[in-house]
GUVOLO-512157 format. One record per residue (C-alpha): x, y, z; residue number from 1; residue in three letters. Coordinates in steps of 0.5 Angstrom, whole numbers, m for minus. Example, Ala and Ser with C-alpha at 12.3 -4.5 7.8 and 13.67 -1.06 7.14 Angstrom:
<koltors>
     px     py     pz    i   aa
     25     m9     16    1  ALA
     27     m2     14    2  SER
</koltors>
This chain:
<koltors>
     px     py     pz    i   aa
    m34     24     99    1  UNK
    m29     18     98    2  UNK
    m25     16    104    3  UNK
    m17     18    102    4  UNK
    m12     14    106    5  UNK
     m8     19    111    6  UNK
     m2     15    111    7  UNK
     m2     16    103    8  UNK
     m4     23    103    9  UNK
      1     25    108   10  UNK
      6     21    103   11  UNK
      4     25     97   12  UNK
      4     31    100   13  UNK
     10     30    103   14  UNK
     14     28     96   15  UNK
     10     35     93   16  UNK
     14     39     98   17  UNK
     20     39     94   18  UNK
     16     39     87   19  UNK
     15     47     86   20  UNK
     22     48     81   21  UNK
     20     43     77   22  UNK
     13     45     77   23  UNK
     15     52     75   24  UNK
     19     49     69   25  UNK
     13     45     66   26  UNK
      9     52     66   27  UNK
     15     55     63   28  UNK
     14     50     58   29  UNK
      7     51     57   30  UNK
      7     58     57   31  UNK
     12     57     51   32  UNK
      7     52     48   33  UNK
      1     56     49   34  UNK
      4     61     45   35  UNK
      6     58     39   36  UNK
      0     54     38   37  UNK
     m5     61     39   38  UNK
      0     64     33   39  UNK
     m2     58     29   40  UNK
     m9     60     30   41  UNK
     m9     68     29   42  UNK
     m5     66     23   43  UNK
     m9     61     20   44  UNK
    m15     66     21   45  UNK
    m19     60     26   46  UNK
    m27     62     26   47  UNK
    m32     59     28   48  UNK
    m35     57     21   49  UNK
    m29     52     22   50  UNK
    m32     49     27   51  UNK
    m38     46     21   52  UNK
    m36     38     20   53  UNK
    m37     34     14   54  UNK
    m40     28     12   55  UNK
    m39     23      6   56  UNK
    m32     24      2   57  UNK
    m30     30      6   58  UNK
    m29     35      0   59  UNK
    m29     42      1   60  UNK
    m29     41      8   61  UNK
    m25     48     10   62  UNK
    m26     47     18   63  UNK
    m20     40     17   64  UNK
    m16     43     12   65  UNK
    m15     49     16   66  UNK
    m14     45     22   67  UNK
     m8     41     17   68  UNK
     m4     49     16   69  UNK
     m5     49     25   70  UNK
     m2     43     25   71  UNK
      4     43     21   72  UNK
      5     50     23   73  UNK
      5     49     30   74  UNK
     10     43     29   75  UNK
     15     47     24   76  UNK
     13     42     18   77  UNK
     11     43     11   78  UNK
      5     40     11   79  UNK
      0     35     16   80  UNK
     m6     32     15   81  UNK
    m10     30     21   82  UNK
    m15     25     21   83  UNK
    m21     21     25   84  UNK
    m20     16     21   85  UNK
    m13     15     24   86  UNK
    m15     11     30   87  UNK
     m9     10     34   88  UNK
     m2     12     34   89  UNK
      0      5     31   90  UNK
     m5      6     25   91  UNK
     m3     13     24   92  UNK
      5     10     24   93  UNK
      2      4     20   94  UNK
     m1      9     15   95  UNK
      6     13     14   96  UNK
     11      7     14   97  UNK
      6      3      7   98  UNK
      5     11      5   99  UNK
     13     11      4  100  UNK
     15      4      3  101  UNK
     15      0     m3  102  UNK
     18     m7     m5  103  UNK
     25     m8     m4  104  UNK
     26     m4      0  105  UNK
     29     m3      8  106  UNK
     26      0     14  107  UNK
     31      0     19  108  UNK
     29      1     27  109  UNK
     34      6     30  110  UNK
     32      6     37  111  UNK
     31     m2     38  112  UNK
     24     m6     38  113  UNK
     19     m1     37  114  UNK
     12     m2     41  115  UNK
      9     m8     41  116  UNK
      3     m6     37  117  UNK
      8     m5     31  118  UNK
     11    m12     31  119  UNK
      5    m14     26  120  UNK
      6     m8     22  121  UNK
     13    m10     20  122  UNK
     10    m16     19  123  UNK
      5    m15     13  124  UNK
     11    m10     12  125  UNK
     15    m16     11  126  UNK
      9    m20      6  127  UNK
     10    m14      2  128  UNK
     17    m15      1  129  UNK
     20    m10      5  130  UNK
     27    m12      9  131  UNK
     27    m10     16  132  UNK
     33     m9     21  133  UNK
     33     m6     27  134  UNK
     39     m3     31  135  UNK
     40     m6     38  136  UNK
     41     m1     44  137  UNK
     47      0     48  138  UNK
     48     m3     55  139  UNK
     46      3     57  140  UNK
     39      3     54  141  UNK
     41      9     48  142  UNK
     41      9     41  143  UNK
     47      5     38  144  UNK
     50     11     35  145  UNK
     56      8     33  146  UNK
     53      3     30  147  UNK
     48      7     26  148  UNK
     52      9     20  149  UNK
     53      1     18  150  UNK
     45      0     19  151  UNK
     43      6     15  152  UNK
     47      6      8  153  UNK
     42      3      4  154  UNK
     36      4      8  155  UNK
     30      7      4  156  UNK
     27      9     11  157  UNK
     29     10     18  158  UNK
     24     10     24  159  UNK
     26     14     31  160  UNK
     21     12     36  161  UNK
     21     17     42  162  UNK
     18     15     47  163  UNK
     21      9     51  164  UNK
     14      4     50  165  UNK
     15     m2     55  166  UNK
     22     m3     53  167  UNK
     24      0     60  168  UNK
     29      6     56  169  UNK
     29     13     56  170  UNK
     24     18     52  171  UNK
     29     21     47  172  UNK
     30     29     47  173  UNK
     29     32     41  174  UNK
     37     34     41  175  UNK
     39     28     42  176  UNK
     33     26     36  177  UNK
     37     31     32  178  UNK
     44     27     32  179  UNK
     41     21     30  180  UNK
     38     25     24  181  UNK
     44     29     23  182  UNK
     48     22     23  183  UNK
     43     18     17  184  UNK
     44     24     13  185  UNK
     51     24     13  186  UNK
     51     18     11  187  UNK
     45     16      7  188  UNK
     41     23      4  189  UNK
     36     20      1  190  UNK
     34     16      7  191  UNK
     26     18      9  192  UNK
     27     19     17  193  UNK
     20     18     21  194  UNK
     19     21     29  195  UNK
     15     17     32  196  UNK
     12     22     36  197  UNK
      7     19     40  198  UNK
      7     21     48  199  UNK
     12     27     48  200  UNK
      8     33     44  201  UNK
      9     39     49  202  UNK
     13     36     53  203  UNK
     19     40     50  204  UNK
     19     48     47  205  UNK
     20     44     40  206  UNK
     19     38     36  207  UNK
     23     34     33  208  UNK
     26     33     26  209  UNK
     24     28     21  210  UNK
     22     28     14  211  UNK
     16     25     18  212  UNK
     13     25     25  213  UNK
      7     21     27  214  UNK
      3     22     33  215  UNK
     m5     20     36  216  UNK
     m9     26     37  217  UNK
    m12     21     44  218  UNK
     m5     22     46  219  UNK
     m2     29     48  220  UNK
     m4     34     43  221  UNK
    m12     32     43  222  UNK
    m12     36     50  223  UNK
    m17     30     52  224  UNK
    m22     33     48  225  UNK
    m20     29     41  226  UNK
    m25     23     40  227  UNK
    m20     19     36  228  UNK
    m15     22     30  229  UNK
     m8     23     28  230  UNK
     m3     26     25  231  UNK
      2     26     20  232  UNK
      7     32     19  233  UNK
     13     33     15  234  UNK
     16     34      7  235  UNK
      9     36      3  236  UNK
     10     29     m2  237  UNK
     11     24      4  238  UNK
      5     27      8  239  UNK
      1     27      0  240  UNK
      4     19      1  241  UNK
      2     17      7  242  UNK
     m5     21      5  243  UNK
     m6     17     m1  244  UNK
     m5     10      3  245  UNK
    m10     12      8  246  UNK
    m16     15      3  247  UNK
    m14     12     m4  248  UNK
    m14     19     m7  249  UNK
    m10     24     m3  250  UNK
    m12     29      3  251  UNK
    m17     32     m1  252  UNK
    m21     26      2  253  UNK
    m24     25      9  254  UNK
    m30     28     13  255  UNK
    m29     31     19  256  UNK
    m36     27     22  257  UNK
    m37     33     26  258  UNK
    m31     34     30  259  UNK
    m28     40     28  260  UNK
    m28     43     34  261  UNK
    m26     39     39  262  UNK
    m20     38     35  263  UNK
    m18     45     35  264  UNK
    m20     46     42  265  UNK
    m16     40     45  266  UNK
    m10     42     41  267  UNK
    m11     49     42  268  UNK
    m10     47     50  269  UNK
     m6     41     49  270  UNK
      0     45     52  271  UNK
     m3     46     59  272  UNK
     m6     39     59  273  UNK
      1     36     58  274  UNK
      4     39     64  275  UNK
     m2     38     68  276  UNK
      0     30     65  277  UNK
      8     32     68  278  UNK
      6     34     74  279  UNK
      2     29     76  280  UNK
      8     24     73  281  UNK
     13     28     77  282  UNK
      9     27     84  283  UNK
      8     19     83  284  UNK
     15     19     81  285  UNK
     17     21     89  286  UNK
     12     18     92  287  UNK
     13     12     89  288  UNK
     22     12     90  289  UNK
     20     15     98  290  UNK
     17      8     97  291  UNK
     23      5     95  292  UNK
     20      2     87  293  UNK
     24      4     82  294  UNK
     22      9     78  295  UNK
     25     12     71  296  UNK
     26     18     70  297  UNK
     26     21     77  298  UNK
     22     27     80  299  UNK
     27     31     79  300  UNK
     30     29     71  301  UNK
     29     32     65  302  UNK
     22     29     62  303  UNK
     22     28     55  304  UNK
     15     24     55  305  UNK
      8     23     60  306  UNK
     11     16     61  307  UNK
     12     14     69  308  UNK
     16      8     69  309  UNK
     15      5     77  310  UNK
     18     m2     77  311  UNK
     14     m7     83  312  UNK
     17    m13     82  313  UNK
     11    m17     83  314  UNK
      5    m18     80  315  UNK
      1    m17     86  316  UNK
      4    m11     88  317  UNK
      3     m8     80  318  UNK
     m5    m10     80  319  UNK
     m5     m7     87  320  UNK
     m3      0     84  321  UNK
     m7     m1     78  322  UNK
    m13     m2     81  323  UNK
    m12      5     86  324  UNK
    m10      8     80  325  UNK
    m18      6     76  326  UNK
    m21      7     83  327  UNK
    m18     14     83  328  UNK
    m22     16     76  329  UNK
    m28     19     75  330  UNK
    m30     14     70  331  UNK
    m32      7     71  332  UNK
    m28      8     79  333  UNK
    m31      2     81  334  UNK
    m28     m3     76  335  UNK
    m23     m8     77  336  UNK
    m18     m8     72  337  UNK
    m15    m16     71  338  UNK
    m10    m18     66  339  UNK
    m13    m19     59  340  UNK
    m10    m22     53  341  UNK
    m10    m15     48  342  UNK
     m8    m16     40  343  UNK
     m2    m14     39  344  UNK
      3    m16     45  345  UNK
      5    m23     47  346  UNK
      3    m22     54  347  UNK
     m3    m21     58  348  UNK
     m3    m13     60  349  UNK
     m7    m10     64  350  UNK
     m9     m3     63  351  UNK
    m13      2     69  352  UNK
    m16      7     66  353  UNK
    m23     11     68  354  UNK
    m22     16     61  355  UNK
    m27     20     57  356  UNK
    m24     18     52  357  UNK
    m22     10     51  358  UNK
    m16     10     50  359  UNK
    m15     16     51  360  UNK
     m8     15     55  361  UNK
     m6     24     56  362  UNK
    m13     23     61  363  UNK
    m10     19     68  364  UNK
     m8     12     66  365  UNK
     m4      6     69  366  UNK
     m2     m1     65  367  UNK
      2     m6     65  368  UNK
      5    m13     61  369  UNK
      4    m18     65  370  UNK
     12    m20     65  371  UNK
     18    m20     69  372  UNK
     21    m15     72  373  UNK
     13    m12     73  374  UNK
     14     m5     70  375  UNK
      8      0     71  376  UNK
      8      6     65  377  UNK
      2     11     68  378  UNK
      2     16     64  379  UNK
     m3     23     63  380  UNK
     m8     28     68  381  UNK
    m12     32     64  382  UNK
    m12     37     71  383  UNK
     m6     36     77  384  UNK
    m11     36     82  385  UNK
    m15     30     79  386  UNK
     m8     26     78  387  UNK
     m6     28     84  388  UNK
    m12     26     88  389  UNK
    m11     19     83  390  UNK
     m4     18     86  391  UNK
     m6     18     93  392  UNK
    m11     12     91  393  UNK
     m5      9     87  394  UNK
     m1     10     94  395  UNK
     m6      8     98  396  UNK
     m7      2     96  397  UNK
      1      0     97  398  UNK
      0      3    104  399  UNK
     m5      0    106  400  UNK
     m4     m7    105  401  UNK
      3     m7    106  402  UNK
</koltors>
């Protein structure tokens, strides 16, 4: 049996003690999630004859186009289509911005830089002849709402990413989702509004509005048990849009390779695994402030995403938490993660994950840019009592060598 730090484990259970109401609250959540995703089920009519893949163009394949109504459904769109052949959230958005973009026209970013990943994607957006303007936040790390109106008037496109990224600044509600939308349309109606989606799925009673939204089904909404994927929901057309880009000839194409039902069965507990992933955030949260680093949001605050920011301020400190994290996993517990040079950033990045999945960030993982002021993002727990476990080896490894 591992030997886990008394010190750490002291501290952790210490900081649990005042958890129980926010615990209460993520089951509440859940319990609401749960049954909207099992109406979606009952109303589809899921059978195991759903459960059957198919190979080649996909044609014909009744277990994926059921599985395109649930998610739709669940996430209160038109349509949706939900792909293995979408292999990230990046390629997932990629695929929706080249869907909806032409020549000559505008994307603007509402919520600052997006992820690092998509800095490339912008980019070949911009060799196609698309402009791109991107709105600065405010002092305070939000939307520049007042600013927004000016950025939007002639743009074709808008993207609204949710989650913070590496940029430091909260995860955006689906209220306050709602008011950026509600200002674009009033001043530009024809403007295609996309949600990035990705890491906040569940984490709310809802989810957000948009013509579009996007996420990775090895993020939250695959449950852990997705292999790859992702979806695009929304208005029919810009979903027929985004599938045209991805398959050349609609949504009618793309075989499901045999996965049909781990991708019903991990959405179908998605709800649960994400407040498994919230509470495990929350506890890190206040074991890691009793420690005096800086964490956002609190233990206490209202989560909008899986993301635990933990601000180190210092590379040493970082890898040391890190590499508690990766030695706390139940897979490749005995690796060291190191900073490595990751297509798409312009950083090295370190990453601890021990995952069934790779990649696979609603499993327990921790990673990091190796710059300035060295801010850890851990992210997910497919139970609490693993990442709770993953936690007090995080902890341990600050305790123990301090």
């Amino acid at each position: 049996m591992r030997n886990y730090s008394c010190k750490a484990k002291e501290l952790v259970e210490r900081a649990e003690r005042g958890l129980s109401a926010q615990f209460a609250v993520f089951d509440g959540i859940a319990a609401a999630n749960t049954e909207r995703v099992l109406d979606a089920f009952q109303a589809r009519r899921v059978s195991d004859a759903h459960f059957a893949g198919s190979t080649g163009y996909g044609l014909g394949d009744a277990g994926r186009d059921v599985f395109d109504g649930v998610v739709a459904d669940v996430f209160g769109k038109e349509s949706a289509i939900a792909r293995v052949q979408l292999s990230s959230g990046t390629h997932t958005i990629a695929t929706a911005l080249f869907g909806v973009l032409r020549p000559g026209d505008t994307l603007v970013s509402a919520a600052g830089a997006p992820y690092d990943t998509l800095h490339g994607v912008i980019r070949r957006l911009a060799e196609f002849g698309v402009k791109y303007r991107e709105l600065e936040l405010t002092p305070e790390g939000l939307p520049d709402l007042d600013g927004l109106a000016d950025a939007v008037r002639d743009a074709k496109a808008v993207l609204i990413q949710r989650s913070g990224g590496y940029s430091g600044r909260r995860a955006l509600d689906t209220g306050k989702v709602s008011e950026i939308i509600e200002i674009i349309r009033g001043i530009n109606k024809n403007a295609v509004t996309l949600v990035d989606n990705c890491y906040c799925e569940f984490v709310e009673t809802r989810e957000p509005d948009g013509d579009l939204i996007m996420g990775s089904f090895i993020k939250n909404p695959g449950g852990g048990l997705a292999p790859t994927g992702g979806y695009i929901a929304g208005r029919s057309d810009l979903v027929e849009a985004a599938a045209l880009n991805l398959t050349a000839v609609g949504a009618e194409n793309g075989a499901s390779l045999g996965v049909n039902r781990l991708m019903f069965q991990g959405f179908f507990l998605a709800p649960h695994v994400v407040a498994q992933a919230l509470k495990t955030a929350a506890l890190a949260a206040a074991a890691l402030s009793e420690l005096g680093y800086g964490v956002s949001p609190s233990a206490l605050e209202k989560r909008s995403d899986i993301v635990q920011a933990i601000r180190f301020g210092d590379a040493e400190t970082l890898l040391r938490f890190c590499r508690g994290i990766q030695a706390g996993s139940p897979v490749d517990s005995f690796a060291v993660p190191e900073p490595s040079e990751m297509p798409g950033y312009d950083c090295g990045v370190v990453m601890a994950a021990g995952t069934f999945v790779q990649g696979g960030s609603v499993e327990l993982s921790c990673d990091a840019p190796m710059r300035e002021p060295y801010t850890a993002f851990l992210q997910g727990g497919l139970t609490y009592e693993a990442g709770r476990l993953g936690v007090i080896a995080g902890v341990g490894q600050l305790t123990d060598n301090s």
